[in-house]
C-alpha positions as CSV (number, residue, x, y, z in Angstrom):
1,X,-4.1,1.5,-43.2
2,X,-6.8,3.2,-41.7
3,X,-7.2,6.3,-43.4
4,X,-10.4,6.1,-45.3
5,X,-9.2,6.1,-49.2
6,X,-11.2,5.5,-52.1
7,X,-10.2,2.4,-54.2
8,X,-8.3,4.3,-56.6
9,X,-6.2,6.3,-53.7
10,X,-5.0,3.1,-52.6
11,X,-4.2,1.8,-56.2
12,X,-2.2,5.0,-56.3
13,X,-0.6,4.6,-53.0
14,X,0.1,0.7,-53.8
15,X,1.4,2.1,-57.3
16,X,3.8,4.8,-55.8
17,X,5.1,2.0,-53.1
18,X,5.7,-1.0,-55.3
19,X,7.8,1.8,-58.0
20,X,10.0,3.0,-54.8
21,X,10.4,-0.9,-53.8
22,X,11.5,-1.8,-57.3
23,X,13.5,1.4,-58.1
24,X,14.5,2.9,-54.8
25,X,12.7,6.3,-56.4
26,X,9.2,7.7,-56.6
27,X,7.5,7.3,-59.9
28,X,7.4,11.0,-61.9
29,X,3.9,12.3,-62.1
30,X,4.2,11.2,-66.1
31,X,4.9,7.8,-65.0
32,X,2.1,7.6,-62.5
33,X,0.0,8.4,-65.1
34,X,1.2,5.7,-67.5
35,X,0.6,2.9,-64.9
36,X,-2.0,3.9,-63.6
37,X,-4.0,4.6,-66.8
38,X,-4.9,7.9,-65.9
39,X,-5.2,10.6,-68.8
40,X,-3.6,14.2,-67.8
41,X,-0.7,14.8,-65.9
42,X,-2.8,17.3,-63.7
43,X,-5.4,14.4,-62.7
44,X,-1.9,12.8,-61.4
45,X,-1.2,16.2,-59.5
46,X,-4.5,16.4,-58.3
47,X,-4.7,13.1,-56.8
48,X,-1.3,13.2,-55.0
49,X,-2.4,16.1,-53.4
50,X,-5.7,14.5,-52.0
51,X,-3.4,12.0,-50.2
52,X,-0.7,14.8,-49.2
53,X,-4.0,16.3,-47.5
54,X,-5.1,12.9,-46.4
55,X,-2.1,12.5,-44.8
56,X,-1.6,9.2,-46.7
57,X,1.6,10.4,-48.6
58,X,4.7,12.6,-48.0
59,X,5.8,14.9,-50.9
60,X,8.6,18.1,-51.1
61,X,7.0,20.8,-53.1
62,X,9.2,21.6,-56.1
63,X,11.2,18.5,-55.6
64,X,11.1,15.6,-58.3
65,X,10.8,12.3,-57.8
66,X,10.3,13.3,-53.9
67,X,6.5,11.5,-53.2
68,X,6.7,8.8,-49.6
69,X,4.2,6.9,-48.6
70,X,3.5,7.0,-45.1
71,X,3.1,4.9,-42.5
72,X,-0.1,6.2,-40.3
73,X,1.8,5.9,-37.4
74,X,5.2,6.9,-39.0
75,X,6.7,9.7,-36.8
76,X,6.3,12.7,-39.2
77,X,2.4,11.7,-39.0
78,X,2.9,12.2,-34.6
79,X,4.6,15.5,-35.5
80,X,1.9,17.1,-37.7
81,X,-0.9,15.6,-35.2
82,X,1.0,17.3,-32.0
83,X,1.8,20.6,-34.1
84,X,-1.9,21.2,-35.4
85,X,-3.1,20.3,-31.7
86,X,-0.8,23.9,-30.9
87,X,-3.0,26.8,-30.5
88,X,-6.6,24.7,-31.1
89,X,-9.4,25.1,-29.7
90,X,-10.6,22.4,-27.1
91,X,-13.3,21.1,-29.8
92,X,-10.2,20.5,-32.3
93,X,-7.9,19.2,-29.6
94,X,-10.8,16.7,-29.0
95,X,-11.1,16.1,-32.5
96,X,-7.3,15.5,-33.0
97,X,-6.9,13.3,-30.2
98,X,-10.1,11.1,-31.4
99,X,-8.4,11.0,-34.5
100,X,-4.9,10.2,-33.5
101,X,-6.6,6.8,-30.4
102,X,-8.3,5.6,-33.7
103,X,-5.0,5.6,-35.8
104,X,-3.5,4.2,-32.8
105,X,-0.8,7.2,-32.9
106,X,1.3,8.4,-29.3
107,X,0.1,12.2,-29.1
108,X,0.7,12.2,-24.9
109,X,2.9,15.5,-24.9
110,X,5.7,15.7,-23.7
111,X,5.5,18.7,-20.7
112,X,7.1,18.2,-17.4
């Protein structure tokens, strides 16, 4: 991946994945924070969100069990790139495309 995570993001992403390989489910935030040693359900909460934001991890607010770790060229990741890049300013168009060449993501639109 190329997303820049700290060590313990990509503990949490490698967690979250091997859980969903093993028990075709994501962990609950309870069991994240048994495996991963962490001490408060809301550090679990707070982290997850970081890599929602990071765009590292896929999760349905008020869902359980409903956290999916994302590929960083997986298709929903295209979508959010080509939706933010509506309605931007040329600065944050540049910025978005910059991002996506890095990331190696397809954001040519679609306009004929």
């Amino acid at each position: 991946m190329h997303l820049k995570l700290t060590k313990k993001q990509l503990a949490l992403l490698n967690y979250i994945q091997e859980y969903i390989s093993e028990n075709d489910c994501s962990p609950s935030y309870r069991e994240i924070m048994e495996g991963m040693g962490l001490t408060s359900v809301s550090a679990v909460a707070e982290h997850v969100d970081n890599l929602v934001a990071k765009g590292a991890l896929k999760k349905v607010p008020g869902a359980a069990r409903s956290l999916e770790v994302l590929d960083y060229k997986h298709e929903d990741t295209v979508r959010l790139f080509k939706e933010r890049m509506i309605g931007c300013t040329e600065e944050q168009k540049k910025i978005l495309e910059q991002a996506g060449e890095i990331l190696g993501l397809d954001l040519s639109q679609d306009q004929g």
